[in-house]
C-alpha positions in Angstrom: -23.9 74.5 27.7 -24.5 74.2 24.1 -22.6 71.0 22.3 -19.4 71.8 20.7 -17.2 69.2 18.8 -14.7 67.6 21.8 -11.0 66.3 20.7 -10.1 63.3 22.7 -6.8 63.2 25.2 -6.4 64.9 28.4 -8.1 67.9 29.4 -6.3 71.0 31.5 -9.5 71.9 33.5 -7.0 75.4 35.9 -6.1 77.5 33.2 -6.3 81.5 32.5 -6.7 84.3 29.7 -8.2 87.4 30.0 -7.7 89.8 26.9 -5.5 92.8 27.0 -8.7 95.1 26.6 -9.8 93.8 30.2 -6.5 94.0 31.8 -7.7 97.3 34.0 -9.5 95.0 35.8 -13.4 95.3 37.3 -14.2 98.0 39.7 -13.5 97.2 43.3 -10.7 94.4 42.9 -7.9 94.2 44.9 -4.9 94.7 43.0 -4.1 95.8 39.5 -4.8 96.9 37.0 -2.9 94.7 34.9 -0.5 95.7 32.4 2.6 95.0 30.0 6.2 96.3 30.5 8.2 95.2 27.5 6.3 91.9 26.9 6.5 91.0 31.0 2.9 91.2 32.5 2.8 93.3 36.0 -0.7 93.5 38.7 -0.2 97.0 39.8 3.5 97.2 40.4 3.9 93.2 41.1 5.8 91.5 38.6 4.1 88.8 37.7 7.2 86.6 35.7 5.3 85.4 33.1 5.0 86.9 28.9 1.6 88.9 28.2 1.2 87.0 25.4 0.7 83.6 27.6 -2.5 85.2 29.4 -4.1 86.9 26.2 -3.0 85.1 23.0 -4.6 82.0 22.5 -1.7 81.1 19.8 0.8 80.9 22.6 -2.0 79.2 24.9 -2.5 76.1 21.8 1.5 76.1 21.5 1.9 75.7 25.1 -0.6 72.8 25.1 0.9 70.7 22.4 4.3 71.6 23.9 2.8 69.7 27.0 0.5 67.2 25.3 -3.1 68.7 26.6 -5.5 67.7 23.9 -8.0 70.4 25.7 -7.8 73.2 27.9 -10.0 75.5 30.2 -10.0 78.7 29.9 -11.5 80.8 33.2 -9.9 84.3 34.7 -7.1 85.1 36.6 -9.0 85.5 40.6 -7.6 88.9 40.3 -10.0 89.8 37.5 -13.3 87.8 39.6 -15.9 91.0 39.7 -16.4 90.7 43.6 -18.9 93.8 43.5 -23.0 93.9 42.4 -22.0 97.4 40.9 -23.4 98.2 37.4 -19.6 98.3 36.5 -19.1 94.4 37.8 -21.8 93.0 35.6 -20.7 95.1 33.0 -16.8 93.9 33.7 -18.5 90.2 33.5 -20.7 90.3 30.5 -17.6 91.9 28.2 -15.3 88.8 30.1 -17.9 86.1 29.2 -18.3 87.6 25.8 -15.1 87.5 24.7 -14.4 84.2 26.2 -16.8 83.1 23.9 -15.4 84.3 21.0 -12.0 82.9 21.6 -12.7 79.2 22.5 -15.7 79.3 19.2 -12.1 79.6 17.2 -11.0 76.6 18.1 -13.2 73.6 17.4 -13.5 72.3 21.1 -9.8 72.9 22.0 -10.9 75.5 24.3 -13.3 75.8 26.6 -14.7 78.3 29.4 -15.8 78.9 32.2 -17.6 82.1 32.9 -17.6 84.8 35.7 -20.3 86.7 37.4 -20.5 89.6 39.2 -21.5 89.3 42.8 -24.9 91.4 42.8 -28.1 91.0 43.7 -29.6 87.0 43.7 -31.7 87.6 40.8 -28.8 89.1 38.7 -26.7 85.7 39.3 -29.1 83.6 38.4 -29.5 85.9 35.3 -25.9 86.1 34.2 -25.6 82.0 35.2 -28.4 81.7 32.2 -26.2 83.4 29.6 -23.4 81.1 30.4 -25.6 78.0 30.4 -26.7 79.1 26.5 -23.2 80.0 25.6 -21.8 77.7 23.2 -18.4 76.6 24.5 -19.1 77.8 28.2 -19.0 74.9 29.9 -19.2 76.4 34.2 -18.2 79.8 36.4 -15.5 80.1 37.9 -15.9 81.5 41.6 -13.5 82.6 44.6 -13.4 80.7 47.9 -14.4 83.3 50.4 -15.8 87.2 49.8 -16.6 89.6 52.4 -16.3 86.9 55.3 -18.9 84.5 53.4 -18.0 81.4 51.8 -19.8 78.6 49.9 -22.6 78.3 52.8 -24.0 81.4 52.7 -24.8 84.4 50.7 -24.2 85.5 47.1 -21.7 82.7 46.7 -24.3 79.8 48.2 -26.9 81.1 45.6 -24.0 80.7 43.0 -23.6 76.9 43.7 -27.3 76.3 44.2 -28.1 77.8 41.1 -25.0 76.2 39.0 -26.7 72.6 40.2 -29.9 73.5 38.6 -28.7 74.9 35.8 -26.5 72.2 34.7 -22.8 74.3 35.1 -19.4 73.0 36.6 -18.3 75.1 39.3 -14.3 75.9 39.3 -13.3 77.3 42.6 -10.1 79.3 42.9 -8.5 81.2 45.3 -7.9 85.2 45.8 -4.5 85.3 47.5 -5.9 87.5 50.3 -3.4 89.1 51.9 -2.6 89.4 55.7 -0.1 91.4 57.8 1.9 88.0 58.9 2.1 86.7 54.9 3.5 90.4 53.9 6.8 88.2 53.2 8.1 85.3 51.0 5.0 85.6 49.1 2.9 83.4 52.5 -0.1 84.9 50.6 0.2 82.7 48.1 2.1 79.9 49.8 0.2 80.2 52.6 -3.2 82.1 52.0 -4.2 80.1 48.8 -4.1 76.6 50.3 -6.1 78.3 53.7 -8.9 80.2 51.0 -9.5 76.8 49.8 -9.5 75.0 52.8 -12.2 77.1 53.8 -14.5 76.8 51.0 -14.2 72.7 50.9 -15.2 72.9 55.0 -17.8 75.1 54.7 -19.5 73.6 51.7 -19.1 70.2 53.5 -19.9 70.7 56.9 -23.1 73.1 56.4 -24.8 70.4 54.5 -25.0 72.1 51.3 -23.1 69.5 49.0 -25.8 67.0 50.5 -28.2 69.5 50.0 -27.1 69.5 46.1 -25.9 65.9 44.9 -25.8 67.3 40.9 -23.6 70.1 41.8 -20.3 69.7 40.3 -17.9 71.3 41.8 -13.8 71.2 41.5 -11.6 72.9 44.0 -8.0 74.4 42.9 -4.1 73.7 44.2 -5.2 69.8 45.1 -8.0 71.3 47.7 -5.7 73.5 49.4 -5.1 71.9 53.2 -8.0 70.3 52.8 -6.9 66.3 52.7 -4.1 67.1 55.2 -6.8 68.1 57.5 -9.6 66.0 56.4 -9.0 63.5 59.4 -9.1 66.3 62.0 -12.4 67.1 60.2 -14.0 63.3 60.9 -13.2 63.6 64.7 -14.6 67.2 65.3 -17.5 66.4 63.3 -17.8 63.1 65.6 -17.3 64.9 69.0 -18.7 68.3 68.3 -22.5 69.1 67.6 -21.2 72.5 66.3 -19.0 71.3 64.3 -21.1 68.6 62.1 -23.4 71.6 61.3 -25.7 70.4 58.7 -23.6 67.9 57.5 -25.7 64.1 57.8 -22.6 62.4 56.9 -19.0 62.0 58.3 -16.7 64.8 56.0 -14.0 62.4 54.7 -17.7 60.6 52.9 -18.7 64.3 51.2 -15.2 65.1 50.5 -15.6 61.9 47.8 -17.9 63.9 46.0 -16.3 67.0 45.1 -12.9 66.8 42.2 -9.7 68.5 42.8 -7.2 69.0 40.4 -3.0 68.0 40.7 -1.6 70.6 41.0 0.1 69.6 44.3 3.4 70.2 43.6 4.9 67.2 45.1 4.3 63.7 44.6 3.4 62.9 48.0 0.7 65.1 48.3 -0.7 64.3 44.6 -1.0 60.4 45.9 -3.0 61.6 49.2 -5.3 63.5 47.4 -6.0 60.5 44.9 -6.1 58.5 47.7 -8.8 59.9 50.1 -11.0 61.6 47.1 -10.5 58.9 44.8 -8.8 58.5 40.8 -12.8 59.5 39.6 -12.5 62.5 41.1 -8.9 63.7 40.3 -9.1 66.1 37.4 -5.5 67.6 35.5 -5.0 71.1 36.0 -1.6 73.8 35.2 -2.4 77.0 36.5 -1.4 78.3 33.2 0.5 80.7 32.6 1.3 81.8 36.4 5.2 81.0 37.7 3.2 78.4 40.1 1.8 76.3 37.4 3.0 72.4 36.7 4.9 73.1 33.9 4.9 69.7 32.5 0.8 69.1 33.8 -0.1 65.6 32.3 3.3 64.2 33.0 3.4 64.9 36.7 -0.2 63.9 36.8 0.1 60.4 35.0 3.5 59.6 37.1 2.0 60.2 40.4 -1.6 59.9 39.9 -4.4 58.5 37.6 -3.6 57.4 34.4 -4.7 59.5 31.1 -7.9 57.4 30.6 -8.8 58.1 34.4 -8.0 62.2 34.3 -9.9 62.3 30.9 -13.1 60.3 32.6 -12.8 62.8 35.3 -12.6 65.8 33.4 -15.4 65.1 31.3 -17.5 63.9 34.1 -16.7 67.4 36.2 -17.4 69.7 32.9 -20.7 67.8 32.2 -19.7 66.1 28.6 -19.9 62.6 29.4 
């Protein structure tokens, strides 16, 4: 990432924007497009209960942050608008994304930042499009879903992603798809439900195959508080003490790996915020919104200093994560 000027105070690593000119969304995703009814953004038919403004103007974006005292925030795509496919109309989707990414957070002296978004082609093409967003001024990491296609972080185009991200120097920013099944059809489970599973996946698999110990610079952040992940981390430890399948490639005991990676607070609940900051550690507890969606923390660095690390701590984090220590 090239050096741009960084205000002090506490950073909001889990936001969105994508502009309006990108809201029909890149060939082969699974809902959409995107668009406005009378200022209310809708995916396809789904009301989404937020303003179009919140996702594309960066105005409202910088009023919402001093509303909520976030000194910095970062920018990546909703998961909706991730370009899952290698088709020439993917990268395309990707390279007009990253581009005008760019342009917004060079606006804003260091205020914003992003993280980019590949398309998930051919190996070569990755590493490719990861070397644009290493050069980009202000780009500061991809953001990447949990699972694609039945793969996850141990294997295939996303694997090369994280391998590649650790040489090149980029934060990794994992967020879920909201991949739908027939017994989450109701009270929104796929969300509820599917989110904190898609990520749950994506921490197991990158532990127990080895790779994080494979890659010790890869910095890597996983959305929502890790999902399930700490509520299951101790079930983790005994399988990967009784079960030779299940330690994989992983030389050391999960709940040791799981120290490595950050997570961000949004938890929801105070309980589960002082779990996670208790088994990954303060260092590796990074704040986060989920701007602009109805989920978000509305109120991000509150909640996160009252039941978790300090400012000084998140802000340590933060930079640490996104490389600008």
């Amino acid at each position: 990432m090239t050096a741009v000027a960084q205000p002090g105070g506490v950073i909001d690593v889990h936001a969105h924007w994508l502009p309006r000119s990108l809201f029909g969304l890149p060939p082969g995703a699974p809902y959409g497009p995107m668009h406005d009814r009378d200022g209310q953004l809708f995916l396809g038919d789904l009301p989404l209960s937020i303003a179009t403004e919140s996702m594309s103007d960066e105005a409202a974006i910088i009023e919402d942050m001093d509303r909520a005292g976030v000194a910095v925030r970062v920018l990546s795509a909703p998961p909706f608008a991730f370009p899952l496919s290698g088709e020439p109309g993917g990268a395309d989707y990707a390279r007009a994304f990253n581009t005008a990414l760019a342009d917004v957070v060079s606006r804003t002296d260091g205020k914003l930042l992003g993280l980019g978004v590949v398309s998930l082609g051919a190996s070569e093409e990755i590493t490719a499009q990861l070397t644009v967003l290493r050069d980009t001024a202000g780009i500061v990491g991809v953001a990447i879903p949990p699972v694609v296609a039945g793969e996850s972080l141990h294997r295939g185009a996303l694997r090369h992603i994280v391998f590649e991200a650790a040489r090149l120097d980029l934060a990794v920013l994992v967020h879920p798809m909201q991949i739908g099944r027939p017994e989450w059809a109701d009270y929104y489970l796929a969300n509820l439900i599917g989110n904190p599973v898609e990520t749950a996946t994506a921490v197991a698999n990158l532990v127990l195959s080895g790779v994080k110990d494979e890659l010790p610079a890869l910095r890597i952040c996983f959305l929502h508080g890790g999902g399930c992940a700490p509520g299951l981390l101790g079930r983790w430890d005994h399988g990967w003490r009784a079960r030779a399948d299940a330690r994989g490639g992983c030389a050391r005991v999960p709940s040791e790996v799981f120290a490595d990676l950050y997570f961000d607070t949004v938890t929801h609940g105070a309980p589960q915020l002082e779990l996670l900051c208790k088994i990954a550690g303060v260092d590796k507890v990074v704040c986060g919104s989920d701007y602009p969606f109805d989920m978000a923390e509305a109120d991000p660095v509150r909640f996160a200093v009252k039941h978790g690390p300090d400012r000084d701590a998140l802000t340590r984090a933060a930079r640490a994560f996104l490389g600008l220590s």
